[in-house]
N, C-alpha and C positions, 0 to 999 in steps of 0.2 A: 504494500500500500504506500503511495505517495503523499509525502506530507512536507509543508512550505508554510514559512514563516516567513515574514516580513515584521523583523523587530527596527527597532533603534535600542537597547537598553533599558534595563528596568530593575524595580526593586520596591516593594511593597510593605510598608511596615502597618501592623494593624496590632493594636493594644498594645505597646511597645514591640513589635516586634518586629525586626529586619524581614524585609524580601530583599532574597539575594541576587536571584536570578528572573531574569524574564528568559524565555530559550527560543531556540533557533535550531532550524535542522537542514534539509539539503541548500537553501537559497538564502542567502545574505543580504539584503539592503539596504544599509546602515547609510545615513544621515548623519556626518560629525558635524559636531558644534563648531561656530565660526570661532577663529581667536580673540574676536572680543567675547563673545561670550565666556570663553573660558577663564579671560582675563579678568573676568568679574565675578566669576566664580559663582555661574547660575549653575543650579542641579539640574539635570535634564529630567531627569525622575520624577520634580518637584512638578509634574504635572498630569500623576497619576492621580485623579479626584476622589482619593479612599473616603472621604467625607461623602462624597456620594454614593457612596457601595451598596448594592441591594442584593437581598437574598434571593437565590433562583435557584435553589436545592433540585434536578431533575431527578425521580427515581432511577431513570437508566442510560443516569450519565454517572462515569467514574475517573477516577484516576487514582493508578495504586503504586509504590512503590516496591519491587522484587526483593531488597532487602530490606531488614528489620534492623537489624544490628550492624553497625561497621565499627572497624578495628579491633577484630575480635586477635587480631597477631600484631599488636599494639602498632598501627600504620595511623598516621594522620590526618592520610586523605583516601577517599577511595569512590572507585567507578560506580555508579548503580543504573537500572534500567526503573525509566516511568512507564506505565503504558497508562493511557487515556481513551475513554468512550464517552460521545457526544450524538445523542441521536439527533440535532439539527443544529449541523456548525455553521457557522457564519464566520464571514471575515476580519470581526473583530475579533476573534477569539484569539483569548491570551493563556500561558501558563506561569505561575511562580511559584517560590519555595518560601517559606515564613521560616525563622526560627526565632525564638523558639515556638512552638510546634501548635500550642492550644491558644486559639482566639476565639471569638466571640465577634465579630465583624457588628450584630445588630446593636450591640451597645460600647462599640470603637468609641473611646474619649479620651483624645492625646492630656499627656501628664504634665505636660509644662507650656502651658499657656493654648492660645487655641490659631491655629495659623489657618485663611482661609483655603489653602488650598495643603494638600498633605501627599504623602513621596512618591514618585518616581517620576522617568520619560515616556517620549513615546512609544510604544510597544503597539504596533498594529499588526495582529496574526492573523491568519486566515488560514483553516486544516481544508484540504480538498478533499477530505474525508475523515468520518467521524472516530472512526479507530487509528490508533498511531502506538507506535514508541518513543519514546526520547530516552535518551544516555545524558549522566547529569556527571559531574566528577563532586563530591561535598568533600571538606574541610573541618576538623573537630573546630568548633567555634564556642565551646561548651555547652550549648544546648540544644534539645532535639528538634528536630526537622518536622515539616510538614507540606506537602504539593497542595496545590489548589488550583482549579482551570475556571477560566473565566470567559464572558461575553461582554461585549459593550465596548469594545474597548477603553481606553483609558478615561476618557471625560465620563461615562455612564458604566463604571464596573461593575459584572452581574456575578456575583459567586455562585458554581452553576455544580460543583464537586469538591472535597477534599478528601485526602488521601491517608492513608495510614499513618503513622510517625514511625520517622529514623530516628536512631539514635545512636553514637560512639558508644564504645564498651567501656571507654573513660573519660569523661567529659572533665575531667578535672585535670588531666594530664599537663607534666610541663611540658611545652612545645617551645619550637620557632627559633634555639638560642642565637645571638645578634653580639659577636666579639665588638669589645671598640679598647681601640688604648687607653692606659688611665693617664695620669699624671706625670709618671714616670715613666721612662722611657721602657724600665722594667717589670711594667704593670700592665695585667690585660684584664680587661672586666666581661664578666661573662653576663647580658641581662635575658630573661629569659618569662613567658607569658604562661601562668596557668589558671588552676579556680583555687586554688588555696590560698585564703587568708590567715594572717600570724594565730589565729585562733584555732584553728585546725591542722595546720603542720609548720613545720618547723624548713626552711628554706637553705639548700646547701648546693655547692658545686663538691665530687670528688675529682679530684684531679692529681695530676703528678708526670714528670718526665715517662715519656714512655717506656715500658718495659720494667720499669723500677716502682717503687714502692707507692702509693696513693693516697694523700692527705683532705681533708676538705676542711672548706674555708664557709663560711655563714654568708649569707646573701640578706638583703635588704629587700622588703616590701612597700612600695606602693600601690595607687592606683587613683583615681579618678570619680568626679560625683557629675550626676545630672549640671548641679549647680555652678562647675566649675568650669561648664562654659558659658563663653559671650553672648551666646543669640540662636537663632534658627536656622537651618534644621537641627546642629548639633543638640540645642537645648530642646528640642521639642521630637519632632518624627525621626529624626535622625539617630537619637540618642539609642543607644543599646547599650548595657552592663559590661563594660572593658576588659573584667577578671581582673588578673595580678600582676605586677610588673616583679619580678626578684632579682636582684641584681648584685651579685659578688666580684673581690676582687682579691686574683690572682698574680701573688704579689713574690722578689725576686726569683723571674724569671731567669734563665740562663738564656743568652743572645744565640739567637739562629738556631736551638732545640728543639726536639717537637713534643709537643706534649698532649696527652688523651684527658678528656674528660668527661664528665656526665653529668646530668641535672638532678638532684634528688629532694625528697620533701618527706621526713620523719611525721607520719603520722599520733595522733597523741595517745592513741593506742599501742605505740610500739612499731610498727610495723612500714614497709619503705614505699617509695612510691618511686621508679625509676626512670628517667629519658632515655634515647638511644645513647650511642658514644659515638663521640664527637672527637676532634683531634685540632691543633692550630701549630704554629711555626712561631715561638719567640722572636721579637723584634728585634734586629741589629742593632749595636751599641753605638748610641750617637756617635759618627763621625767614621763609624769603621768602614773601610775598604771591601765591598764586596758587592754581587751585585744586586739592585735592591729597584723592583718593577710594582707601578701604579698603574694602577684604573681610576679614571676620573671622567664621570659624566653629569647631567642633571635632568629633571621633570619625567621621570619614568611612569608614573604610575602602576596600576596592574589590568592583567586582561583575562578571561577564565579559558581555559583550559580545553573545557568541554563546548565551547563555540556560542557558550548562552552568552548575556551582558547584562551586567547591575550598572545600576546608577548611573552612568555614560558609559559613553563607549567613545569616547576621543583621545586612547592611551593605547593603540594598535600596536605599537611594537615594542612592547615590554617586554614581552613572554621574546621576541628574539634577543634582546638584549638580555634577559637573565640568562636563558639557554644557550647563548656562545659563551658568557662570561663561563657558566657551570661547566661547561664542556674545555674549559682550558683552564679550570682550577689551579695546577697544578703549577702554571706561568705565569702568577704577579702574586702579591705578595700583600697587597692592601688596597681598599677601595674606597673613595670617596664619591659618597653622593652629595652633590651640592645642590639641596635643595628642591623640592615641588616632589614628593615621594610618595606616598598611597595616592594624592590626590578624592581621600577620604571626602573632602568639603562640607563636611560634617556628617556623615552616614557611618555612622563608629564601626561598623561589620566591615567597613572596608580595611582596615588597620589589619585586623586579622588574616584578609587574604593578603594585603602587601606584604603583612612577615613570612608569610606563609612561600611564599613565591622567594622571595631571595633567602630562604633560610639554607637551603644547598652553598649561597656563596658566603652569607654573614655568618653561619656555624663552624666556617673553616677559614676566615680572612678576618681582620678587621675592616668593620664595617664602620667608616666617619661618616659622619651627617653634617648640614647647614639645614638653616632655618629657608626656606619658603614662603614669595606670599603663600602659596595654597595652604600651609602650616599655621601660620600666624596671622595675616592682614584681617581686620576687622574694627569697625570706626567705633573710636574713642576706647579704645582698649592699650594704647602706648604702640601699638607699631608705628612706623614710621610713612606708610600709606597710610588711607582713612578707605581703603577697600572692604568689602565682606568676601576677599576672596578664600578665605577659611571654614567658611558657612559656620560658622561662631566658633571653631576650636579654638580661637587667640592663642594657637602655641600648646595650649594644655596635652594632646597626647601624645605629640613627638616630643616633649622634651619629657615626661614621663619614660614614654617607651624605647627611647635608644639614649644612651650613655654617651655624653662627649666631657671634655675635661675643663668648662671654663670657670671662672670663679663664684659665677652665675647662671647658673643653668637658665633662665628667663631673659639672660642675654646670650644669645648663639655665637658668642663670640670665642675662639678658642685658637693657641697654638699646640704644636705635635711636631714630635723631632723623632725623624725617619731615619736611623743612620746616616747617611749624608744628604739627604734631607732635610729643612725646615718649613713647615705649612703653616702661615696664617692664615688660618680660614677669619673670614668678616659674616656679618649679619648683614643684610641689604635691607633690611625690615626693621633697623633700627638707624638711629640718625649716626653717618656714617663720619660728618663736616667736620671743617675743622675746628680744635677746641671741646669735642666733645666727647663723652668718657671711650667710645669706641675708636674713635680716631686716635687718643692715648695710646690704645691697647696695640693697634696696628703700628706704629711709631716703634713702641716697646718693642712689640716682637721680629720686627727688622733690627733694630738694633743692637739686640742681644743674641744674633746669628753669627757664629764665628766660622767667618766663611772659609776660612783653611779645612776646617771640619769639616763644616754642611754647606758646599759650595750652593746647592741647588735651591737658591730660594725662593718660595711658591705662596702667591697671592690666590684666592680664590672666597668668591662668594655667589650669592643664587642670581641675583638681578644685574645688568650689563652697565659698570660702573668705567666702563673702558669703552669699548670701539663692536660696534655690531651694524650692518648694513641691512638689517631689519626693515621690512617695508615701513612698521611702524615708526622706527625709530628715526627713518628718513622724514618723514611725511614732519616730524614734528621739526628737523633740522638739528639734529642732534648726535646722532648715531650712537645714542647712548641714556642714560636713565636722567630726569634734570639733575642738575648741580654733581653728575654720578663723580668724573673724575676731575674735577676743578681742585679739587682740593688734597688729591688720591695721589695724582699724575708727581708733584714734586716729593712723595715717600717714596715710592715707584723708583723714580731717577735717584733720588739721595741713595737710598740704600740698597741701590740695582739691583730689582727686583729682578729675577729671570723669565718668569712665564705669569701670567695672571690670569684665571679662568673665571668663566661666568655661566650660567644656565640661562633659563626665564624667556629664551626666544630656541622656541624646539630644532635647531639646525646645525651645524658644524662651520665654523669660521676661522681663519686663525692674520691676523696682520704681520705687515713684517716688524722689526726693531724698531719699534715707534716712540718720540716724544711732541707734544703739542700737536698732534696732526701731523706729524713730518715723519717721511720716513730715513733714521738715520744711517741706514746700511741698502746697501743694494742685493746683498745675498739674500737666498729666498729659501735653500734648504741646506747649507751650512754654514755655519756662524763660529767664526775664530775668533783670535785675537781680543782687544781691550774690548769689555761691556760696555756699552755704549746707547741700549736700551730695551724696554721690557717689549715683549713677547704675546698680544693679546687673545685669548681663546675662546669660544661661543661652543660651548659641548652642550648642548642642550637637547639632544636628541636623543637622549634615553629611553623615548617609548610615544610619549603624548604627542598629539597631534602636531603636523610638523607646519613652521612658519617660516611664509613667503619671506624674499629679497627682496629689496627694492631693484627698481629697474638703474637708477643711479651706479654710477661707476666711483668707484676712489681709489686714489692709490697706493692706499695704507692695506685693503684687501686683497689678500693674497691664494686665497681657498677660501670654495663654498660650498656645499653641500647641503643639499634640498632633500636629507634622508636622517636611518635611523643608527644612531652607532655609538662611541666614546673613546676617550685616548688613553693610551698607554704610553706611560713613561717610565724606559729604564735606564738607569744611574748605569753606568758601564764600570767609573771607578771616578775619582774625586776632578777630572780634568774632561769625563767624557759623556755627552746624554745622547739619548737616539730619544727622539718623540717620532708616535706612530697614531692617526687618526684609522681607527677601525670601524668596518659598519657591521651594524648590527645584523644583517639577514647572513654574511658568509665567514663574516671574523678578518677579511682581506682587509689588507691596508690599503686606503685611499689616498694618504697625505703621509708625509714624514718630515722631520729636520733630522739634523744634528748640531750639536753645540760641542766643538774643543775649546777648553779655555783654562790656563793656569791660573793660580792664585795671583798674582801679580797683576792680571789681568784686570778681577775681579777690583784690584786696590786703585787702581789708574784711576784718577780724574777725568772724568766726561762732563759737557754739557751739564749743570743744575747738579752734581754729584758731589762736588765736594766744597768745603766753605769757601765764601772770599778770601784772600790773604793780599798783605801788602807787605814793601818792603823796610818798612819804619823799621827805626829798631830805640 
């Protein structure tokens, strides 16, 4: 039997509960959202009319799910079969999942304030016949599942069957682990999401060099309330129960080791709760000689699996971006995401599929993060837009749920020293100008780079505080964020910066050795001799939908890329870098440099680098 869907995306929550999926089976017809809309952070889901929902219970219509129980061999995710009967389908007919499982649709009354329209997108289906199957892939998310198929499509939803409930064999499970470096250079934290709170078990990592003996170290519990966000959706339809954030740290490391771990939770009964085993690669000791390979992209989001769509669907090439990264594990060595990451915008179910999706790369690398508008921006909340491109999380569950090392966790601002390495990552969501505590921070952490050690110094934040040929960013005359690098550009030159990366325009860019708009080198893929200027880079192609060029020509751009990918940088040895732009669909290199350059090099006075002096005496 033939069966065709025409979705855009969807996601249903009804008595707090997520819908996760709308689905899709041979025929695809997705509608993405334009980039303003993205850039303002509409829900496309937010136009599913569950306020309107009417009961249409048909005796002999169904829809059942084949399994009852999943991860019965302690798996986290697993494949199942829907099948559905409709004795008069029409073309609105839709299907979703609710979790958790038991609603009540005729007496639906959202818990935090009352919003007039309530969640999802378009999803317009059509079954050419009233019998089908669908293949769903679920994800433990701690609670059980339930199908439901619908008529009316979205403005008039008629709930016309629901289906049995799924459920995990452990809904409580620690999942997801997400490594990030601590403070030290010798410090790795391991955070890690389940259902236990401090009241019911006890929160530990076992770990230890491999092969040799296994110590454990206590983890830390948070988590999150309704209250603790800004606005809607996340405060209202959006909102679902987060579980537990646990978060330990695994502390002197031996450099370049490899060590096994495991996630565990002493129940108060005595008895253990365990994760799979995991394994990671100690960080190199600031400044040492050897060789040491980065991934750095930004705005990934996530994409399902099994071909359905929640909540949008303008994050298409995630799933190849995790999937080459996962599939070459074994060839870099840490990974920064800079920012716009679940792309949850307030739909909390989606956090869980984003860990869920890179847990293959963050359970075996360090995983660094930046702040995102889509993470933080929300008006009168202290970001530094007045956006609601967060759909009200103002920050609250990424800086929860992933571990970075600043003094401030509600300031994303942090450094991290890579062997020869040093990363200032900046916040672009906080006020960046000069004079103010973040501008400090980036000042400090150029300055305090001792570039005989960690020649390679690396600026990097979510919004384009440098140079991007963004359709948008033309139009306004800028090629850049306002006031982005007025103020940037002379830390940049003082303390020659090397490479400076950006996200927040979905495409791949890179200019050449630029100061003031000028470009001060004519080389374009190898760069010797005296520094003489920074390096600017547009990796934003990590998955979400990708953003136009301008038709404009400049001669600071030097590579463009209208696709999905991210760079790798490896350190060869303290004089040598090879940078490689990879895409996302095959892992091939599309763009490269290289940079030789001694320390002497780096000391040499260029242009705005080094003070005035005179010859008074």
């Amino acid at each position: 039997m033939e069966i065709s869907f025409k979705i855009v995306s969807v996601s249903v929550l009804v008595c707090c509960m997520l819908c996760s999926y709308v689905v899709e089976s041979n025929n695809i017809n997705v509608d993405y959202y334009t980039n303003q809309q993205e850039m303002i952070g509409v829900q496309p889901l937010s136009k599913i009319s569950m306020h309107e929902l009417r009961l249409g219970i048909h005796a002999e219509a169904s829809i059942k799910a084949t399994t009852r129980l999943l991860g019965l061999k302690g798996e986290s995710s697993q494949w199942i079969n829907v099948k559905f009967k409709h004795p008069h389908p029409t073309a609105d007919d839709w299907v979703a999942v609710f979790s958790p499982a038991i609603f009540n649709a005729s007496t639906y009354v959202p818990t935090m304030g009352n919003p007039a329209r309530l969640s999802p997108m378009l999803v317009s289906a059509h079954v050419n016949t009233g019998n089908g199957s669908l293949r769903f892939r679920l994800i433990d998310q701690r609670y059980d599942f339930a199908f439901a198929l619908f008529s009316g499509g979205l403005a008039k939803p008629k709930l016309i069957a629901t289906s049995n409930k799924i459920s995990f064999a452990n809904p409580k499970a620690p999942l997801y682990p997400r490594l990030a470096l601590g403070k030290s250079w010798d410090e790795m934290t391991v955070t890690w999401t389940s259902d236990y709170d401090i009241n019911e078990a006890v929160p530990f990592v076992q770990w230890g060099l491999q092969g040799e003996e296994q110590v454990r170290s206590p983890a830390g519990t948070l988590t999150f309330t309704q209250t603790s966000m800004c606005g809607p959706p996340a405060r209202t339809i959006g909102w679902r129960e987060p579980g537990f954030f646990h978060t330990s740290f695994l502390k002197n490391l031996w450099p370049n080791l490899k060590y096994t771990y495991k996630l565990g939770h002493k129940l108060m009964d005595g008895a253990y709760v365990w994760s799979n085993n995991y394994s990671f690669t100690a960080p190199p000791y600031p400044g040492q000689n050897s060789l040491q390979r980065i991934i750095i992209f930004g705005d990934t989001g996530k994409a399902e699996r099994d071909g359905s769509n929640d909540y949008q669907n303008y994050q298409p090439g995630s799933l190849n971006t995790t999937d080459t990264l996962t599939k070459d594990l074994g060839n870099y060595d840490i990974v920064f995401h800079i920012g716009d990451l679940s792309y949850a915008n307030g739909f909390l179910s989606q956090w869980d599929q984003f860990t869920e999706m890179i847990e293959p790369i963050a359970s075996a690398v360090p995983y660094m993060v930046a702040s995102g508008n889509h993470e933080r921006d929300w008006p009168n909340s202290g970001s530094f837009y007045n956006t609601a491109d967060s759909g009200g999380e103002c920050g609250v569950p990424a800086e929860t749920m992933f571990y970075v090392p600043p003094e401030n966790r509600a300031n994303y601002w942090y450094s991290v020293d890579y062997g020869m390495f040093r990363f200032c990552i900046g916040d672009s969501e906080h006020d960046w100008r000069e004079g103010t505590e973040q501008y400090k921070f980036i000042e400090k952490c150029f300055a305090t780079t001792d570039r005989q050690k960690q020649p390679w110094l690396i600026f990097a934040t979510h919004r384009v505080l440098g140079y991007s040929s963004n359709d948008w960013y033309a139009q306004q005359g800028s090629f850049e964020e306002p006031m982005g690098r007025s103020s940037l550009q002379q830390l940049w030159q003082k303390y020659r910066v090397d490479i400076a990366y950006y996200g927040h325009v979905h495409s791949y860019e890179r200019t050449c050795l630029i100061y003031e708009n000028i470009c001060v080198s004519s080389e374009t893929s190898h760069f010797s001799g005296l520094w003489n200027g920074t390096i600017h880079v547009v990796v934003g192609g990590g998955g979400s939908h990708l953003s136009s060029f301008s038709s404009l020509k400049t001669k600071w751009s030097l590579y463009q890329d209208y696709d999905f990918g991210f760079v790798k940088m490896t350190a060869l040895n303290h004089t040598s870098l090879l940078f490689e732009y990879k895409n996302s669909r095959d892992g091939n290199v599309y763009d490269s440099f290289t940079i030789t350059r001694e320390y002497m090099d780096v000391l040499a006075c260029t242009v705005g680098s080094c003070a005035a002096t005179t010859l008074a005496g």
